[in-house]
Every structure is written in structure tokens, then in C-alpha cells.
C-alpha positions in Angstrom: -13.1 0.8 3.3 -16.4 0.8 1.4 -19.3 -1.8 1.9 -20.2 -4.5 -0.6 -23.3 -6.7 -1.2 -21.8 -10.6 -1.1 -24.4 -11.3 -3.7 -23.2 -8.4 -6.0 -20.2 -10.2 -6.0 -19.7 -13.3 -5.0 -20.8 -16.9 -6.7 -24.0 -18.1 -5.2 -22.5 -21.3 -4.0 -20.0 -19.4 -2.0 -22.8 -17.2 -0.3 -24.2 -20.3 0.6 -20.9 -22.1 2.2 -20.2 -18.6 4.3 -24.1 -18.6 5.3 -23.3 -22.2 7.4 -20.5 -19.6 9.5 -22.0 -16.1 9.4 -25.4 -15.1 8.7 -26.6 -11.3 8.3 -23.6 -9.9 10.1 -20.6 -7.6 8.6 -17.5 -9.6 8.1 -14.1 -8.4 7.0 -11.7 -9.7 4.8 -8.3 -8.5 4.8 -5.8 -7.9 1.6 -3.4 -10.8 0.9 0.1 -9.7 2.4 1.3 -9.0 -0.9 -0.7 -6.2 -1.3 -0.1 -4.5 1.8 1.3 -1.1 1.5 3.8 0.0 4.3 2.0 2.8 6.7 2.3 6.4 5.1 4.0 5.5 1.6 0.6 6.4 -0.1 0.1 9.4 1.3 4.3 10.1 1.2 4.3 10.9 5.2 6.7 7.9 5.1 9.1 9.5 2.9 9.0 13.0 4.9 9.3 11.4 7.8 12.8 9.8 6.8 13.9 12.8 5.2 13.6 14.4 8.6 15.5 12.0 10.1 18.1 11.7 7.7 18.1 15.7 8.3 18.3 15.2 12.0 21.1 12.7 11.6 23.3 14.4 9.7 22.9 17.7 12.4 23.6 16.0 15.1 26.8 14.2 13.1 27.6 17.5 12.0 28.0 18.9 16.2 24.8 20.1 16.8 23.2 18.7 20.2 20.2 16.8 21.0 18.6 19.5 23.1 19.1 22.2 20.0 17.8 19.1 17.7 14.6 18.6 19.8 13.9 22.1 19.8 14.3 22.9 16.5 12.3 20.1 15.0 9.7 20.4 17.9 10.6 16.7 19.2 11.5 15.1 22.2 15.0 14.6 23.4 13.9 11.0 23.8 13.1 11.1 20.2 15.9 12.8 18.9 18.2 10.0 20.3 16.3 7.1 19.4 16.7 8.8 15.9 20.0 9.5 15.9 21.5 6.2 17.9 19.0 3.7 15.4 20.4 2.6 12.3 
């Protein structure tokens, strides 16, 4: 998140209705919720993640257990069932 001058901006008459709530302090103002990006899908640490749990899933449906699972993908047991028992 970078910084921007109002004035560089925004119409004078709008500095000037936003000056009668907020005067000289840092304000932010979020993205409509259209543009909102689900966590990791820029990066693609979304994707990986699934892909390991996809991978995980189709282990443990394939008769390998939870313990072996959490050791091998250097997760909790904890983890490995909420994984495997979520849809």
C-alpha cells in the first residue's frame, strides 16, 4: 500500500467535504469488494496449498495413515484430519 497526496488526486471540493471529518491525519480507504482478491491467489500459495491437500487426500484415501501423512508433509495430525475429513 503506497501513499497518495488527496490533492494529487482528488477534486478540490471533495478535499474540502472530507476536511469537515478528518484533517491532517492518514485515512484508509479500502477496495470495493469486487476487487478483492482471495488471500494467496496472487502470489499462487493458494493454488499450492490445495494441491497439497488434494495430495494429502488422495494418500490417506489410498491407505496411508494420518501419523505417516503428518510426518511426511511436516504437519500436524490435527491438521492432517481437518484436511482429510473437510470437504
Amino acid at each position: 500500500m503506497k501513499n497518495v497526496k488527496a490533492n494529487a488526486i482528488l477534486p478540490e471540493s471533495l478535499i474540502i467535504e472530507i476536511q469537515k471529518y478528518i484533517q491532517g491525519e492518514t485515512i484508509y480507504i479500502p477496495k470495493k469488494k469486487a476487487s478483492h482478491r482471495k488471500w494467496g491467489t496472487r502470489s499462487g500459495t493458494r493454488k499450492a496449498i490445495d494441491e497439497r491437500n488434494s495430495a494429502i487426500r488422495t494418500a490417506f484415501k489410498g491407505g496411508i495413515p494420518i501419523d505417516q501423512l503428518a510426518e511426511e508433509y511436516y504437519l500436524s495430525s490435527e491438521t492432517i484430519k481437518k484436511i482429510v475429513y473437510s470437504k
